[in-house]
C-alpha positions as protocol buffer text, in pm:
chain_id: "A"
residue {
  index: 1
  type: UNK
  ca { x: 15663 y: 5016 z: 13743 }
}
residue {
  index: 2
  type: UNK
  ca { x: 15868 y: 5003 z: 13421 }
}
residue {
  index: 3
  type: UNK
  ca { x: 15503 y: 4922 z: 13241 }
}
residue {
  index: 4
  type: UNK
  ca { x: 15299 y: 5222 z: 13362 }
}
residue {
  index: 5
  type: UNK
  ca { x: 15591 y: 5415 z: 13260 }
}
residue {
  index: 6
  type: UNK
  ca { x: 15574 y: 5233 z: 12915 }
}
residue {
  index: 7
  type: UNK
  ca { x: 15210 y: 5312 z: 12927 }
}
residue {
  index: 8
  type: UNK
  ca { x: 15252 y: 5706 z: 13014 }
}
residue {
  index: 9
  type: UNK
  ca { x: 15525 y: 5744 z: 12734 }
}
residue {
  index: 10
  type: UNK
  ca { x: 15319 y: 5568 z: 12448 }
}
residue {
  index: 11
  type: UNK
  ca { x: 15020 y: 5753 z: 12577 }
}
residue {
  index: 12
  type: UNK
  ca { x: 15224 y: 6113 z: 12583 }
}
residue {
  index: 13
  type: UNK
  ca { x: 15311 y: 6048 z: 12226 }
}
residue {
  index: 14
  type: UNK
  ca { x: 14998 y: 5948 z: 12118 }
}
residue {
  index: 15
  type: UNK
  ca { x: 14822 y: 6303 z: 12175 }
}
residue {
  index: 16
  type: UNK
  ca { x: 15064 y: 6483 z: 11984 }
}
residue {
  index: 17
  type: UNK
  ca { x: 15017 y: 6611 z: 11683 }
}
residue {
  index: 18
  type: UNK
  ca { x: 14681 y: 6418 z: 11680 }
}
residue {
  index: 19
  type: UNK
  ca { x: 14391 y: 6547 z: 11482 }
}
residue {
  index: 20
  type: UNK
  ca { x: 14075 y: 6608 z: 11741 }
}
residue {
  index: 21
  type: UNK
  ca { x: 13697 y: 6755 z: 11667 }
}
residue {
  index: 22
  type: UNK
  ca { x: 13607 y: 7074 z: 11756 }
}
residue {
  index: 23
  type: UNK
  ca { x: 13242 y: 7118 z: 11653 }
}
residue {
  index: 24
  type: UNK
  ca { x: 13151 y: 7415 z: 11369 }
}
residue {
  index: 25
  type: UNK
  ca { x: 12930 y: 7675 z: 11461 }
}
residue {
  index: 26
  type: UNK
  ca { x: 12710 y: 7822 z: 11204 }
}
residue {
  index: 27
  type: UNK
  ca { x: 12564 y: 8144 z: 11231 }
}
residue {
  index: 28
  type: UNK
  ca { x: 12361 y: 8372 z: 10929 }
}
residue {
  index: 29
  type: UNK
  ca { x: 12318 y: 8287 z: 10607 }
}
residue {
  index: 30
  type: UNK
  ca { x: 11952 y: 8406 z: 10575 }
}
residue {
  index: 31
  type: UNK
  ca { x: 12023 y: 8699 z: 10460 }
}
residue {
  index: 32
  type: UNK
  ca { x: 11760 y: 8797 z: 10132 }
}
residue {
  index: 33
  type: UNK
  ca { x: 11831 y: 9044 z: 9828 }
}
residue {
  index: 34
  type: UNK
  ca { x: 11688 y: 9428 z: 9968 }
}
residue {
  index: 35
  type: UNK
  ca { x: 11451 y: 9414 z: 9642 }
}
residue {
  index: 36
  type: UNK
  ca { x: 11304 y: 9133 z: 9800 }
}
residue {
  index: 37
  type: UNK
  ca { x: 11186 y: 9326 z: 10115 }
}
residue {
  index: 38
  type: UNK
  ca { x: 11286 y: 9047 z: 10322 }
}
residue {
  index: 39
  type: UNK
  ca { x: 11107 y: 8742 z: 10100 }
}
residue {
  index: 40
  type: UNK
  ca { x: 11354 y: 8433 z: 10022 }
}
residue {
  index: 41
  type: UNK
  ca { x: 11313 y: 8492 z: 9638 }
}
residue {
  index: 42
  type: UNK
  ca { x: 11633 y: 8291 z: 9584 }
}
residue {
  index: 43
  type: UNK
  ca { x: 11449 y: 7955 z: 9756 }
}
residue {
  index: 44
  type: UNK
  ca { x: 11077 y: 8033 z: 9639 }
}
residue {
  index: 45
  type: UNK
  ca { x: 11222 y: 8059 z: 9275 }
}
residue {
  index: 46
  type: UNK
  ca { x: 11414 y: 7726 z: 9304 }
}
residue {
  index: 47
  type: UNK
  ca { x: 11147 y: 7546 z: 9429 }
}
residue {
  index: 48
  type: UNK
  ca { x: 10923 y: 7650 z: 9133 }
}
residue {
  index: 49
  type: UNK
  ca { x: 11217 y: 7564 z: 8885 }
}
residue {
  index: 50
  type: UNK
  ca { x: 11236 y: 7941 z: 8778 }
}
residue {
  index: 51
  type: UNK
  ca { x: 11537 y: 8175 z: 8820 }
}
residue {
  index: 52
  type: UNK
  ca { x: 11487 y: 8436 z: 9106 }
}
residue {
  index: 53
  type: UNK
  ca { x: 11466 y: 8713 z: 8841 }
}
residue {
  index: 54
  type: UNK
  ca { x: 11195 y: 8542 z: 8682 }
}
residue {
  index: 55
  type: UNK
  ca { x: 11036 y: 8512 z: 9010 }
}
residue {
  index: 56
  type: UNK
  ca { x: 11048 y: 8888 z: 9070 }
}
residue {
  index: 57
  type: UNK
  ca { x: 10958 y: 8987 z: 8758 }
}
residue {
  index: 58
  type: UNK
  ca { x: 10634 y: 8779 z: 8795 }
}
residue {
  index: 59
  type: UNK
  ca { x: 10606 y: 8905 z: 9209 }
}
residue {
  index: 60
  type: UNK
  ca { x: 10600 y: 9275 z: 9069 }
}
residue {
  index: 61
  type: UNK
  ca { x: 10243 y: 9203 z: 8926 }
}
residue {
  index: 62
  type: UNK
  ca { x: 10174 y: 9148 z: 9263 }
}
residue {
  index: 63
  type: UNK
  ca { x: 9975 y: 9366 z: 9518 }
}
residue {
  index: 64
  type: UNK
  ca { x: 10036 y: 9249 z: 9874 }
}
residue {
  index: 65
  type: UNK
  ca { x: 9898 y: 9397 z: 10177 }
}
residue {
  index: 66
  type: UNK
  ca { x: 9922 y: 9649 z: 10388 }
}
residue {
  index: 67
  type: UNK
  ca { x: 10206 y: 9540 z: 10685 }
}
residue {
  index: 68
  type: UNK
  ca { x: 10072 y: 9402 z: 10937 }
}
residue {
  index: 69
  type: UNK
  ca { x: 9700 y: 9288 z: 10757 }
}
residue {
  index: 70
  type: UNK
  ca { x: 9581 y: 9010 z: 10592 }
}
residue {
  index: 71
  type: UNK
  ca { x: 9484 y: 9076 z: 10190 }
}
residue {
  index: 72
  type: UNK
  ca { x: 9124 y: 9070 z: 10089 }
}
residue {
  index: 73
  type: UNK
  ca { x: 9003 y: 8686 z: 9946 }
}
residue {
  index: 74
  type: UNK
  ca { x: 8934 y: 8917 z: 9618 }
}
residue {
  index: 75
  type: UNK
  ca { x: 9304 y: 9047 z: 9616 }
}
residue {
  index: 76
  type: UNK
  ca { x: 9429 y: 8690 z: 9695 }
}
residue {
  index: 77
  type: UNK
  ca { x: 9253 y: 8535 z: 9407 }
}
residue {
  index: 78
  type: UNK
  ca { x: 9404 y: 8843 z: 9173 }
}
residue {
  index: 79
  type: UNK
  ca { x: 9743 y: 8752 z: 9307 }
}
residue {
  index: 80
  type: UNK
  ca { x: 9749 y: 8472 z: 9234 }
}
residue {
  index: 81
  type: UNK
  ca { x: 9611 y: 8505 z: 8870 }
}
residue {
  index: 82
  type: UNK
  ca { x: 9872 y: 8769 z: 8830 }
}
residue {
  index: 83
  type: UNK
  ca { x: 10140 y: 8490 z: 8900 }
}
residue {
  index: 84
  type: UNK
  ca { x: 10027 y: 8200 z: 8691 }
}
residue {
  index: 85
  type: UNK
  ca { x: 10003 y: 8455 z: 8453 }
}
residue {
  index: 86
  type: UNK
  ca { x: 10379 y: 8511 z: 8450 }
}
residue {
  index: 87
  type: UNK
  ca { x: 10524 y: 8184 z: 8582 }
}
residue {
  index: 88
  type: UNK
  ca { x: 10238 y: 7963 z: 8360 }
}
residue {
  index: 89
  type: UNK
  ca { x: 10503 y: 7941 z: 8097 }
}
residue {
  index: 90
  type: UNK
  ca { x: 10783 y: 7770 z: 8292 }
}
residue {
  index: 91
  type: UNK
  ca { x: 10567 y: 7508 z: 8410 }
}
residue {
  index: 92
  type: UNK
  ca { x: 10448 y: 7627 z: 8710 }
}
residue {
  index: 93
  type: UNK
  ca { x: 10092 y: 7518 z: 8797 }
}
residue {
  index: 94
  type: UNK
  ca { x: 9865 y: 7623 z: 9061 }
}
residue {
  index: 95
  type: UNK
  ca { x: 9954 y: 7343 z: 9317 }
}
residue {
  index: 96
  type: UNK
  ca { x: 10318 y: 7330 z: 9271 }
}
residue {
  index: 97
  type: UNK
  ca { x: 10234 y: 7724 z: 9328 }
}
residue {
  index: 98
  type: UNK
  ca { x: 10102 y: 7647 z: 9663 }
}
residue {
  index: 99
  type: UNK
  ca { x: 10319 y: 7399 z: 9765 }
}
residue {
  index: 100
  type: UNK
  ca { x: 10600 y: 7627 z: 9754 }
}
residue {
  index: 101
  type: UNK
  ca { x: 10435 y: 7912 z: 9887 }
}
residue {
  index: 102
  type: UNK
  ca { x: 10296 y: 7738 z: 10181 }
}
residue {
  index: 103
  type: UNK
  ca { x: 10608 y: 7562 z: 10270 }
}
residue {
  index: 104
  type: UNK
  ca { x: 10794 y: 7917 z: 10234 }
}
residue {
  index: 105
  type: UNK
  ca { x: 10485 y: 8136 z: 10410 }
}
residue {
  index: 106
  type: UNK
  ca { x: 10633 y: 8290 z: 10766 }
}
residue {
  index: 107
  type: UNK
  ca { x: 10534 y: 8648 z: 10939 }
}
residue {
  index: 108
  type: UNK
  ca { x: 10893 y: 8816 z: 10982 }
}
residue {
  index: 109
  type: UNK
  ca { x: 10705 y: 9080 z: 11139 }
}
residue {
  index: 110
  type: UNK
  ca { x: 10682 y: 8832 z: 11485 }
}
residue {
  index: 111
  type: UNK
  ca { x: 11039 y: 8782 z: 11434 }
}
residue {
  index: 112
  type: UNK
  ca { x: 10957 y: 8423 z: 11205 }
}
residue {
  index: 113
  type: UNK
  ca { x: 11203 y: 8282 z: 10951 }
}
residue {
  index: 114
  type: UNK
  ca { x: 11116 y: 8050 z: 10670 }
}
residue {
  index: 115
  type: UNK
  ca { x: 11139 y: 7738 z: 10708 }
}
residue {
  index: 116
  type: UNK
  ca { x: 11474 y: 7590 z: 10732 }
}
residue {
  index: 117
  type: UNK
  ca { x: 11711 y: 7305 z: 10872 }
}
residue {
  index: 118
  type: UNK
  ca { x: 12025 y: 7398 z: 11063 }
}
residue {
  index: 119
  type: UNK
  ca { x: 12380 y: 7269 z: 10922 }
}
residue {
  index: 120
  type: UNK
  ca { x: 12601 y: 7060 z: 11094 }
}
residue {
  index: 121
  type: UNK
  ca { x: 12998 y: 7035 z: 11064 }
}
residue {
  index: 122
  type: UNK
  ca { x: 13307 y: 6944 z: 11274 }
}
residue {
  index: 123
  type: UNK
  ca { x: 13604 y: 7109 z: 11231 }
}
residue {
  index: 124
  type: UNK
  ca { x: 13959 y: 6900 z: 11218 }
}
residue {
  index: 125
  type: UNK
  ca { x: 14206 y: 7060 z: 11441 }
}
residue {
  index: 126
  type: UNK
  ca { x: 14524 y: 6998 z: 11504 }
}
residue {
  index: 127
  type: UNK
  ca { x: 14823 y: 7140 z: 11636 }
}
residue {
  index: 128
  type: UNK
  ca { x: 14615 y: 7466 z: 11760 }
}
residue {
  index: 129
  type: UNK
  ca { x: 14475 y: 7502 z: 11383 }
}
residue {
  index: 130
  type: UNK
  ca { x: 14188 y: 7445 z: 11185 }
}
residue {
  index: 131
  type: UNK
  ca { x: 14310 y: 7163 z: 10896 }
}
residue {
  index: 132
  type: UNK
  ca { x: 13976 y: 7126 z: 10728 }
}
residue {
  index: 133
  type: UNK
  ca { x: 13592 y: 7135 z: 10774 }
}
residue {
  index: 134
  type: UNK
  ca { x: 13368 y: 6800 z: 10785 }
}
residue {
  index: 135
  type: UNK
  ca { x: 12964 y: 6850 z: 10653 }
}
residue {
  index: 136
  type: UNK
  ca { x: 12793 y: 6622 z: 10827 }
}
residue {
  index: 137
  type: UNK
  ca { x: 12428 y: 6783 z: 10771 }
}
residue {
  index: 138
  type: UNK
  ca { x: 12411 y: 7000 z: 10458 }
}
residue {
  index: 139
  type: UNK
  ca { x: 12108 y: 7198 z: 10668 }
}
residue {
  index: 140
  type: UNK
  ca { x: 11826 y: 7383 z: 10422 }
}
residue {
  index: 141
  type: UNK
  ca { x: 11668 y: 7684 z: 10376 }
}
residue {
  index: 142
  type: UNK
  ca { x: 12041 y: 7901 z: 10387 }
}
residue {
  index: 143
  type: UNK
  ca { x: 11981 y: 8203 z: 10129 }
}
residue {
  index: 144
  type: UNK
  ca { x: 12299 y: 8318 z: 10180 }
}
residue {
  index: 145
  type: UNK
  ca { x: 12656 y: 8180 z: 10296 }
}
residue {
  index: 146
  type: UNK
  ca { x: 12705 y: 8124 z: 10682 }
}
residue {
  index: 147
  type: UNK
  ca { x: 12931 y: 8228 z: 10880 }
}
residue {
  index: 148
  type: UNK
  ca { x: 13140 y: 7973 z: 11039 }
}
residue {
  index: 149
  type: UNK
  ca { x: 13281 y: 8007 z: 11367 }
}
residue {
  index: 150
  type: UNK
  ca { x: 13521 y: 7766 z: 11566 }
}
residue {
  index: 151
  type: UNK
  ca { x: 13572 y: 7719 z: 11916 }
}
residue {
  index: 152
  type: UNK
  ca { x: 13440 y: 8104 z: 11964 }
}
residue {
  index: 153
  type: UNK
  ca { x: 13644 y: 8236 z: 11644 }
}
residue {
  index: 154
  type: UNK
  ca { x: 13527 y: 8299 z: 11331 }
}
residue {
  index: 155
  type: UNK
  ca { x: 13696 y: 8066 z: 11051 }
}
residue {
  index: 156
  type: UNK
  ca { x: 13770 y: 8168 z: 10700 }
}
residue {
  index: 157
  type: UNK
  ca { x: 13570 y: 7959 z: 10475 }
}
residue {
  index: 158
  type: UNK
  ca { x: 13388 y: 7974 z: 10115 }
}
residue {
  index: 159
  type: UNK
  ca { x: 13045 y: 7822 z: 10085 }
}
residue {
  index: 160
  type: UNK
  ca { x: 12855 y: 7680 z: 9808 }
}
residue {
  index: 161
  type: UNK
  ca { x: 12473 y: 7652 z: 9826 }
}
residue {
  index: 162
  type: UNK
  ca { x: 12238 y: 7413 z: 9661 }
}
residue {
  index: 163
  type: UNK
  ca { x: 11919 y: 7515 z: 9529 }
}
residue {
  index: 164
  type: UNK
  ca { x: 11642 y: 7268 z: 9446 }
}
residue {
  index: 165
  type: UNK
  ca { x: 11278 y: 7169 z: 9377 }
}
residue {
  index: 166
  type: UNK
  ca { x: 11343 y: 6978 z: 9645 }
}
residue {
  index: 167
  type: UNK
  ca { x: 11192 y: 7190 z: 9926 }
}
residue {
  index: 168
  type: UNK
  ca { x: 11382 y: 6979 z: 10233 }
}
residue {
  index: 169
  type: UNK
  ca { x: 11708 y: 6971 z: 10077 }
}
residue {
  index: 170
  type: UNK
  ca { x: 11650 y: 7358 z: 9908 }
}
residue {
  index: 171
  type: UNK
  ca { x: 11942 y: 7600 z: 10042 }
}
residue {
  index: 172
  type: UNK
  ca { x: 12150 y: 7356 z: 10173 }
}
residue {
  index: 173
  type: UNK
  ca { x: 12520 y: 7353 z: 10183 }
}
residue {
  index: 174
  type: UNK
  ca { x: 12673 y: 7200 z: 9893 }
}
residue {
  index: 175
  type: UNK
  ca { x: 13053 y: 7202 z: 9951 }
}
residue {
  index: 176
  type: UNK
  ca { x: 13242 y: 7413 z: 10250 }
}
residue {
  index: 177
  type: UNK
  ca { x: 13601 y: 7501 z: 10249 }
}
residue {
  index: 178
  type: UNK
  ca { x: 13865 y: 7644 z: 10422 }
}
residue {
  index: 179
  type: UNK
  ca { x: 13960 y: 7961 z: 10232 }
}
């Protein structure tokens, strides 16, 4: 008897004040600049190496369109011109062109998003509080901070994002903190 009691006392104290896992919610954070009518400039631009006003200073030679139909083959091929044109002297070539495009190429219209990889955190809580925020998948394709939401609340944080030529690792979460 005086050993389960042991056990239930040791036990008690253990939980207190012990740090547990509550698992992050992240919600957002593909948001897009309203000049970019909805296009993830910010993620198209790193993956060509260029910086997004480049990008949409090259994209304004562009003539996309009509919503809802596909261009002519004739516009296409003008298009594109139109961006080598402009981008040709970063170093952007016709295939990494593609690349990027294709990997980036969605129809919001039908409700699509870009490619992208969800994040994944845990937060540390203890004593009924959030102590800190653990990354344990830095997601991709974010063009904008998250928000962050714990155990149904929303948590105070500051997000950095990485941007790369790295298309699977593009708009990921760099660091996360509590703010």
């Amino acid at each position: 008897m005086k050993l389960m009691a042991l056990w239930i006392c040791v036990a008690g104290l253990s939980a207190q004040g012990l740090e547990t896992r509550v698992p992050v919610v992240f919600s957002g954070g593909h948001e897009t600049n309203p000049v970019d009518h909805g296009r993830p400039v910010v993620l198209v631009a790193a993956g060509l190496n260029v910086p997004p006003e480049v990008f949409r200073e090259a994209f304004s030679h562009v003539k996309p369109a009509p919503a809802g139909q596909e261009p002519k083959p004739g516009q296409v091929d003008l298009n594109k011109q139109a961006l080598l044109h402009a981008l040709g002297k970063y170093g952007v070539t016709n295939a990494l062109l593609d690349r990027v495009s294709d990997y980036y190429r969605y129809n919001g219209r039908d409700g699509e998003l870009w490619r992208h990889t969800p994040a994944e955190a845990y937060a540390a809580w203890k004593d009924g509080k959030v102590t800190g925020i653990v990354l344990t998948r830095a997601g991709a394709g974010y063009t904008s901070a998250t928000q962050v939401t714990v155990g149904g609340k929303p948590v105070a944080v500051v997000i950095q994002l990485a941007f790369s030529q790295e298309l699977s690792r593009n708009g990921s979460i760099a660091s996360i903190a509590l703010q």
